[in-house]
PDB file of N, H, CA, C and O in Angstrom:
ATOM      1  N   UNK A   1      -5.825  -8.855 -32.718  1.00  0.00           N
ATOM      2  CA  UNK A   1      -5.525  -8.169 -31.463  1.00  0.00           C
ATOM      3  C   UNK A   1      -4.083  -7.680 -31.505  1.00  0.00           C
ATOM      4  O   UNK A   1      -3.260  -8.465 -31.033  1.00  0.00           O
ATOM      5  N   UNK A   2      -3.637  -6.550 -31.974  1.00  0.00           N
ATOM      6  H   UNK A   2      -4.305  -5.912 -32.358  1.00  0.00           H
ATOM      7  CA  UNK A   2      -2.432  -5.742 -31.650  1.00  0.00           C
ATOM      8  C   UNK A   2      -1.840  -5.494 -30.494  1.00  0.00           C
ATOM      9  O   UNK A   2      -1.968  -6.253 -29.534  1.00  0.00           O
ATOM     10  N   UNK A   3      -1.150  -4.437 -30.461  1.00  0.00           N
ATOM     11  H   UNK A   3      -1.046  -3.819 -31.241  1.00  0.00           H
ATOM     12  CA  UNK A   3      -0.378  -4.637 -28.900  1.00  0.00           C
ATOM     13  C   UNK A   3      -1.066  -3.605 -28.263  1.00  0.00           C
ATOM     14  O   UNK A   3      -0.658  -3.299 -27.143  1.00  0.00           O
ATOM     15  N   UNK A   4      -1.936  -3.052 -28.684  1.00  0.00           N
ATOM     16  H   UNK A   4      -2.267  -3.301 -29.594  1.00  0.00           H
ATOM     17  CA  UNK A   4      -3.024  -1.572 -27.859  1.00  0.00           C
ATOM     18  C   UNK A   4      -3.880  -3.031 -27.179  1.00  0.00           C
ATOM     19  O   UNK A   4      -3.902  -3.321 -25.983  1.00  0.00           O
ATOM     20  N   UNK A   5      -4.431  -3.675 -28.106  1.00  0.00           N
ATOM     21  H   UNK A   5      -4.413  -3.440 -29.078  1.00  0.00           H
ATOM     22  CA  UNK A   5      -5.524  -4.901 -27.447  1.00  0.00           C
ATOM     23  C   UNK A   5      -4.532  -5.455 -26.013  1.00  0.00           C
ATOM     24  O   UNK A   5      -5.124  -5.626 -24.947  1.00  0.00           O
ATOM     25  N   UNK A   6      -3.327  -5.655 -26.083  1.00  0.00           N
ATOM     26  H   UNK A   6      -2.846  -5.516 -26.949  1.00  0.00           H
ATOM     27  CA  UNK A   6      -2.567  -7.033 -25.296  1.00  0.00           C
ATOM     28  C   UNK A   6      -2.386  -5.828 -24.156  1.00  0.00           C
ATOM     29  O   UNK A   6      -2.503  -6.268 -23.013  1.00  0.00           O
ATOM     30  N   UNK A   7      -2.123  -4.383 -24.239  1.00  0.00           N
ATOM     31  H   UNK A   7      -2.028  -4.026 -25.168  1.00  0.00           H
ATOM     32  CA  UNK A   7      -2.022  -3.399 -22.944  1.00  0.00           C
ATOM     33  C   UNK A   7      -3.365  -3.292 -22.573  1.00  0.00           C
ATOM     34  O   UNK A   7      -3.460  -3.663 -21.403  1.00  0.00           O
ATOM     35  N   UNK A   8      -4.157  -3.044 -22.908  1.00  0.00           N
ATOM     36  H   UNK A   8      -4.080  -2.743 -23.858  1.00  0.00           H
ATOM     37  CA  UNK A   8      -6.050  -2.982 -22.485  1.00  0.00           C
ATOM     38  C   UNK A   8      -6.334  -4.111 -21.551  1.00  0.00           C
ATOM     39  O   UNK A   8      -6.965  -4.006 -20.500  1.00  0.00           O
ATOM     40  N   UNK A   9      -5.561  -5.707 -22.261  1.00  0.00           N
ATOM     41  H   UNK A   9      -5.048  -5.792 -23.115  1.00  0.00           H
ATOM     42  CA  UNK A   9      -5.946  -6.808 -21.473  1.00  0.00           C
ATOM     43  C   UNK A   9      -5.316  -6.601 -20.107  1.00  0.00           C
ATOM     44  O   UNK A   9      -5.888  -6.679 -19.020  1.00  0.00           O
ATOM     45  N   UNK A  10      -3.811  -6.275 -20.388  1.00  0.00           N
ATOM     46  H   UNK A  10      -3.346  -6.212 -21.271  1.00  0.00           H
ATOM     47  CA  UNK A  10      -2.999  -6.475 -19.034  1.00  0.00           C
ATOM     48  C   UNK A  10      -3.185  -5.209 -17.890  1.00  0.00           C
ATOM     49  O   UNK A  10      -2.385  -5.101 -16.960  1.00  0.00           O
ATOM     50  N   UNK A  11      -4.383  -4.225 -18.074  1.00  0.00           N
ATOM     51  H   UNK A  11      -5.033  -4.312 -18.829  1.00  0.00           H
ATOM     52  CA  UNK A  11      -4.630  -3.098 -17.569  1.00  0.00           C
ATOM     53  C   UNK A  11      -6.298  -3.806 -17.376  1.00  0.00           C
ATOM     54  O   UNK A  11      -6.179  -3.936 -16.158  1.00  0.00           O
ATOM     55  N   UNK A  12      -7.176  -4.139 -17.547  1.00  0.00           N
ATOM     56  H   UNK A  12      -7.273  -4.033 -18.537  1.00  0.00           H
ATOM     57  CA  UNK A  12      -8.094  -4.946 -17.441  1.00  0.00           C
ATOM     58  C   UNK A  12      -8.036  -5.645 -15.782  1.00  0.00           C
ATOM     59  O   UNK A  12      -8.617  -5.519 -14.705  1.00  0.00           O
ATOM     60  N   UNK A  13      -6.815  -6.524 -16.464  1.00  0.00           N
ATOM     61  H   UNK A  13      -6.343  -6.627 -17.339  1.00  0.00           H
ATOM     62  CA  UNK A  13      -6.465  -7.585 -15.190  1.00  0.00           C
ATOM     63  C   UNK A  13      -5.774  -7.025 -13.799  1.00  0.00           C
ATOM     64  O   UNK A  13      -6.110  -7.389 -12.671  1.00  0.00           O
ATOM     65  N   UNK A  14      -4.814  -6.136 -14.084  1.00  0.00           N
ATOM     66  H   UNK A  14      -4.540  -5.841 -15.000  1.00  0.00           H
ATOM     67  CA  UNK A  14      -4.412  -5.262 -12.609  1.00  0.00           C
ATOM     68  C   UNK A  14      -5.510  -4.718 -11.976  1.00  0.00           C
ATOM     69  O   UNK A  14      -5.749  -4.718 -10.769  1.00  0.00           O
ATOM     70  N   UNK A  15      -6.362  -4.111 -13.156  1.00  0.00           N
ATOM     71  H   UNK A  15      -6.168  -4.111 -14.138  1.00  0.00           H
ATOM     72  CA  UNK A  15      -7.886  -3.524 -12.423  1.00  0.00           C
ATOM     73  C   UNK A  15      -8.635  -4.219 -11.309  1.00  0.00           C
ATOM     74  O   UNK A  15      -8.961  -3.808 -10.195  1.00  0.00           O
ATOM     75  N   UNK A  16      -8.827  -5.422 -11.927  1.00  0.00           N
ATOM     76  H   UNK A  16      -8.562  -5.756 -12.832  1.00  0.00           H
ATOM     77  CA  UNK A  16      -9.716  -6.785 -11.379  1.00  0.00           C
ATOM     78  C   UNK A  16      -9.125  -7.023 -10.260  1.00  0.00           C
ATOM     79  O   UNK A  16      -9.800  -6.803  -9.255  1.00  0.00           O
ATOM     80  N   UNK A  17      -7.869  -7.479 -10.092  1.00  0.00           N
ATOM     81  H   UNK A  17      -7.321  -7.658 -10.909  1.00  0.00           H
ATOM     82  CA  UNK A  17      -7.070  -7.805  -9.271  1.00  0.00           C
ATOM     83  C   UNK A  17      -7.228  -6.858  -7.951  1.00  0.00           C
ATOM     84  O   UNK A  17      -7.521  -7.158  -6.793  1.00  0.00           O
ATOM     85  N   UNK A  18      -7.003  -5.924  -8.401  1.00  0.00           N
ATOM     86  H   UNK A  18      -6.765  -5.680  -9.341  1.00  0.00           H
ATOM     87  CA  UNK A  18      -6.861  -4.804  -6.839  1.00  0.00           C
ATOM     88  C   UNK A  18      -8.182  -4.366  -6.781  1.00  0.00           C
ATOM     89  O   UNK A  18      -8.210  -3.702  -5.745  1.00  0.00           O
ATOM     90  N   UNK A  19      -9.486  -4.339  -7.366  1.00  0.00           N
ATOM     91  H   UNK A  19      -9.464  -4.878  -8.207  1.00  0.00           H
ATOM     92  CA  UNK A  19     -10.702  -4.212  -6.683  1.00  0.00           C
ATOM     93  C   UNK A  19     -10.810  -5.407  -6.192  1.00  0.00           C
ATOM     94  O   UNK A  19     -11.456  -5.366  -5.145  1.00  0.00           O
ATOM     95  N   UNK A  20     -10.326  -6.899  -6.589  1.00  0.00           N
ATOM     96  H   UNK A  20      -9.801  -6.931  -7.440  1.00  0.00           H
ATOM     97  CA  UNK A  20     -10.818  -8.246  -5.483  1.00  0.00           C
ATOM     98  C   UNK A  20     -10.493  -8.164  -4.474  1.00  0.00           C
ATOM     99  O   UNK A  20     -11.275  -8.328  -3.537  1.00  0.00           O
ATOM    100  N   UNK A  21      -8.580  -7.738  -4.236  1.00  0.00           N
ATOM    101  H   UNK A  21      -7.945  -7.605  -4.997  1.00  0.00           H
ATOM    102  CA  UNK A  21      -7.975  -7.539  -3.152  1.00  0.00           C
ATOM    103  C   UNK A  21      -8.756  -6.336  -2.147  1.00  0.00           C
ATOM    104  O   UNK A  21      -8.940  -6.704  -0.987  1.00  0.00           O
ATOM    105  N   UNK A  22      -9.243  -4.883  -2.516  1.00  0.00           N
ATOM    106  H   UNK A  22      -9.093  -4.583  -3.458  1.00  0.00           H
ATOM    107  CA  UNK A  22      -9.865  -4.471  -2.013  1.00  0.00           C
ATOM    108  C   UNK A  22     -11.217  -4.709  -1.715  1.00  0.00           C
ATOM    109  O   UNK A  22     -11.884  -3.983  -0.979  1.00  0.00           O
ATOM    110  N   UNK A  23     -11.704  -5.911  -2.385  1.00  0.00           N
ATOM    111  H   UNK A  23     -11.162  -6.501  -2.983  1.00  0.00           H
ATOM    112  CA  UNK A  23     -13.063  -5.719  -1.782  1.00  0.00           C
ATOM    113  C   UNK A  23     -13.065  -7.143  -0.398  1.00  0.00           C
ATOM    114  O   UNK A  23     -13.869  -7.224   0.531  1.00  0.00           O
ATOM    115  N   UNK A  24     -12.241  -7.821  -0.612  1.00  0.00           N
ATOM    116  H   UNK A  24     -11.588  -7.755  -1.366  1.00  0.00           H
ATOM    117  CA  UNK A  24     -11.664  -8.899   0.466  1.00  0.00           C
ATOM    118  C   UNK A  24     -11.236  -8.238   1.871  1.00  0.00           C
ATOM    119  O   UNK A  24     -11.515  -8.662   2.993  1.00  0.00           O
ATOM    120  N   UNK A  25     -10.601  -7.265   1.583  1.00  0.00           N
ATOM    121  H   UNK A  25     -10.375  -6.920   0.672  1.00  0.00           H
ATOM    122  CA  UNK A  25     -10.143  -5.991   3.134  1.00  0.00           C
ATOM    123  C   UNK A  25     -11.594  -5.446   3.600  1.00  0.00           C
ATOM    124  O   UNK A  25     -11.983  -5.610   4.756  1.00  0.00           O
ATOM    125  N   UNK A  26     -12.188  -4.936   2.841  1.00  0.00           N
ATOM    126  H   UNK A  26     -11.872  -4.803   1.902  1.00  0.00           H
ATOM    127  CA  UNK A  26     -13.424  -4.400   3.317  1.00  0.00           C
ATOM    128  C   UNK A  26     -14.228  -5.665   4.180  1.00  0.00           C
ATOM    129  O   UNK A  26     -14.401  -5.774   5.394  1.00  0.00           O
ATOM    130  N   UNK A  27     -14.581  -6.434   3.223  1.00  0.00           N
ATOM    131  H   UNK A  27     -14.440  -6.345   2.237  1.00  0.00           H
ATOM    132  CA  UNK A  27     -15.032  -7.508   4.177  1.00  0.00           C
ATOM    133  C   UNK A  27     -14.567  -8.281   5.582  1.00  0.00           C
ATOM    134  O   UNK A  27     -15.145  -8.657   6.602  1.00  0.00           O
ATOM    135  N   UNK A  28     -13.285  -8.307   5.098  1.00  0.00           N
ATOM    136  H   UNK A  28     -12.815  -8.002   4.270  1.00  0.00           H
ATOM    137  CA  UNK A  28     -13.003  -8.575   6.577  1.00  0.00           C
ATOM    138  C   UNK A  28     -12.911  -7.775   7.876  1.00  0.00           C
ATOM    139  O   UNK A  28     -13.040  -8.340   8.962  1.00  0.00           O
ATOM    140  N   UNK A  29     -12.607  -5.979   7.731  1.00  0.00           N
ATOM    141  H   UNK A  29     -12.502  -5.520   6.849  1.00  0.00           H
ATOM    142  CA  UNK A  29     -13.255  -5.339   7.909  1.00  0.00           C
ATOM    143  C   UNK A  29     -14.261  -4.997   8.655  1.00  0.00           C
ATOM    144  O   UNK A  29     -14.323  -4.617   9.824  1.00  0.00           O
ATOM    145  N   UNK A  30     -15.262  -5.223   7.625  1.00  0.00           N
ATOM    146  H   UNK A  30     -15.212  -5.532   6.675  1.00  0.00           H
ATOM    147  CA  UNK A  30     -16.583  -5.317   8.279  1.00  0.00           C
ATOM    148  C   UNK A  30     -16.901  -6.337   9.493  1.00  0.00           C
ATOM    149  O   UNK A  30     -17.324  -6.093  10.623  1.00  0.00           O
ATOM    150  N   UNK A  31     -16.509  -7.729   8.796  1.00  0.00           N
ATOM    151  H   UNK A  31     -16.165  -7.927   7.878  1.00  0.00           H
ATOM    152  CA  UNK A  31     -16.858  -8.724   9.506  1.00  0.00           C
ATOM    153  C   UNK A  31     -16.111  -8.331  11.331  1.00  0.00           C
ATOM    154  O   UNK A  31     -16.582  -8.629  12.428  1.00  0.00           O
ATOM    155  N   UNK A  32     -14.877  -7.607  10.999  1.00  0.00           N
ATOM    156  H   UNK A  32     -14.494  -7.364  10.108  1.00  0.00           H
ATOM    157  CA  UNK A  32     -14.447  -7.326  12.658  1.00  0.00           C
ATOM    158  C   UNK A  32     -15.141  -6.620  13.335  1.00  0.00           C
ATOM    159  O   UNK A  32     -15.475  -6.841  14.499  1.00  0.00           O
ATOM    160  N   UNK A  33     -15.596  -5.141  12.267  1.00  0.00           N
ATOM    161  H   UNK A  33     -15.324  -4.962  11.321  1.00  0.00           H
ATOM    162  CA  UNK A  33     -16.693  -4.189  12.831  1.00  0.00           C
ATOM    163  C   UNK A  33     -17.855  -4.633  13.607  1.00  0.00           C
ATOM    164  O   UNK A  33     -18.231  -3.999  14.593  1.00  0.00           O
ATOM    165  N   UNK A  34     -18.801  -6.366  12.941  1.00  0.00           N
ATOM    166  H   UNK A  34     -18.496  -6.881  12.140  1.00  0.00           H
ATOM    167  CA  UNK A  34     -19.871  -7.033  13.238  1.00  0.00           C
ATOM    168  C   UNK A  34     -19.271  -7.025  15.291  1.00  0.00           C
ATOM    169  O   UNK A  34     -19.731  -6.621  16.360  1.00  0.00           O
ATOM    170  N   UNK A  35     -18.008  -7.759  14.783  1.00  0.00           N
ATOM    171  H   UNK A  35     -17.636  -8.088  13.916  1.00  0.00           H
ATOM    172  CA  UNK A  35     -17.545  -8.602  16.343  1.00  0.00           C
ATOM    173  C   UNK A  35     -17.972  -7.668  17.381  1.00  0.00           C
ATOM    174  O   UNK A  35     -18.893  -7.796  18.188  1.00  0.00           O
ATOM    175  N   UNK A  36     -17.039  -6.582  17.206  1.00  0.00           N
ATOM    176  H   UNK A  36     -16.291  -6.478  16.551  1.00  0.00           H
ATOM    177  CA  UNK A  36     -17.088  -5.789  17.776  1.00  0.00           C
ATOM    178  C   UNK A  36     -18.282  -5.434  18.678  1.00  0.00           C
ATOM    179  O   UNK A  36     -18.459  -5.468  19.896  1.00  0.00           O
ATOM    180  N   UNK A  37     -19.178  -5.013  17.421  1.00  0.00           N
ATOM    181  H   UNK A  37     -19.034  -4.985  16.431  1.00  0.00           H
ATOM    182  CA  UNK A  37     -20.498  -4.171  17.652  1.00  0.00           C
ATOM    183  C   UNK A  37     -21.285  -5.413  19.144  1.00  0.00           C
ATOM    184  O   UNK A  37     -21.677  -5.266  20.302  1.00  0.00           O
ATOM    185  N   UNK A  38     -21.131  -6.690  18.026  1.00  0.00           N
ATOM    186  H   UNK A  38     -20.813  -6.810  17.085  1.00  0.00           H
ATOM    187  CA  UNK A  38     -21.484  -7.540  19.683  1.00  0.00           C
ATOM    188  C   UNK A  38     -21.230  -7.920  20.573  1.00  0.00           C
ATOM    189  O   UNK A  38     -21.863  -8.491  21.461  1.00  0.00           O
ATOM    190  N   UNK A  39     -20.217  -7.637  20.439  1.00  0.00           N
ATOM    191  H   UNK A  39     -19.703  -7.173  19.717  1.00  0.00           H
ATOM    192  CA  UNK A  39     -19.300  -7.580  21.749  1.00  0.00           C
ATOM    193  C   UNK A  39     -19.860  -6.517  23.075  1.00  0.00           C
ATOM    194  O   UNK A  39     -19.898  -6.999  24.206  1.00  0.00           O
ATOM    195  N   UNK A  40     -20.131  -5.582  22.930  1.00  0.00           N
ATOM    196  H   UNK A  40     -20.099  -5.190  22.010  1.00  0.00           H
ATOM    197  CA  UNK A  40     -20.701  -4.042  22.855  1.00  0.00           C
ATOM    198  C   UNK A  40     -21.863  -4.307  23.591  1.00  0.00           C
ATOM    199  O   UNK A  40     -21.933  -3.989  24.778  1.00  0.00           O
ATOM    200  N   UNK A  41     -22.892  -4.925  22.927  1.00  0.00           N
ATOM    201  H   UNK A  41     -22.835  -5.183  21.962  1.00  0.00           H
ATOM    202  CA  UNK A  41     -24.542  -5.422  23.135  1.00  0.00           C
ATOM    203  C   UNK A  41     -24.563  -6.310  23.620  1.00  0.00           C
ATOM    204  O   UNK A  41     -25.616  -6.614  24.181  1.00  0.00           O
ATOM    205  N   UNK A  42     -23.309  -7.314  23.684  1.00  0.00           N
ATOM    206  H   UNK A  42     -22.454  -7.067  23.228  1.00  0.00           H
ATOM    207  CA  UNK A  42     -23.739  -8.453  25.104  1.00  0.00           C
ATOM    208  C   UNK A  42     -23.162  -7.856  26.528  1.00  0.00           C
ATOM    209  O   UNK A  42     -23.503  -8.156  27.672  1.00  0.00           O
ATOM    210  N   UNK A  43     -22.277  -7.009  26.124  1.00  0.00           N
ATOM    211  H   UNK A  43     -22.000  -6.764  25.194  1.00  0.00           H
ATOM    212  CA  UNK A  43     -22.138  -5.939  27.870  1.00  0.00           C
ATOM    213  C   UNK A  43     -23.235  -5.265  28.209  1.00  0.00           C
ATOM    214  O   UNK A  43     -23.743  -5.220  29.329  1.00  0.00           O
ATOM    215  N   UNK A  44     -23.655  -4.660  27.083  1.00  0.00           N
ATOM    216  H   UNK A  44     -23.242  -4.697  26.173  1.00  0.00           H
ATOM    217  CA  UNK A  44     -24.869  -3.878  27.455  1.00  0.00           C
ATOM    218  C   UNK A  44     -25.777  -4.433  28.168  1.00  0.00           C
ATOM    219  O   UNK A  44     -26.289  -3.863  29.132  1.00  0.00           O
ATOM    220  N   UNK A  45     -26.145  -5.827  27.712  1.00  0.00           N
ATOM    221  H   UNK A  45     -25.730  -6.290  26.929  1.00  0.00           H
ATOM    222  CA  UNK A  45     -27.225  -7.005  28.259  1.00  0.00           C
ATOM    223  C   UNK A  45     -27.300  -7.368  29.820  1.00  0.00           C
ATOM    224  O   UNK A  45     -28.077  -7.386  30.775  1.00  0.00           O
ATOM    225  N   UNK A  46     -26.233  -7.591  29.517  1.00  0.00           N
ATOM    226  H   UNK A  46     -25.602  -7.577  28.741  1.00  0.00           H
ATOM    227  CA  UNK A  46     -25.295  -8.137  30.937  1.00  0.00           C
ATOM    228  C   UNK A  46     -25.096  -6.664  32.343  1.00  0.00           C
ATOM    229  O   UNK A  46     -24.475  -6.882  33.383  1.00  0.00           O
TER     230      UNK A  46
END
């Protein structure tokens, strides 16, 4: 493994890193979007 292999790895791992971080925002996200939405449909009820 040369130093093209050891930049591939450390470009690999920034990759990984900021799609986890972005896929963690989305979810939480969403999960507020959920609140929301029922929040919404128990007025409606009511």
């Amino acid at each position: 493994m040369g130093f093209i292999g050891i930049i591939c790895v450390i470009i690999m791992t920034v990759t990984l890193i900021s799609i986890e971080s972005n896929t963690k925002r989305l979810i939480q996200e969403q999960a507020e979007t959920n609140r929301k939405l029922e929040q919404l449909l128990r007025k409606e009820r009511f």
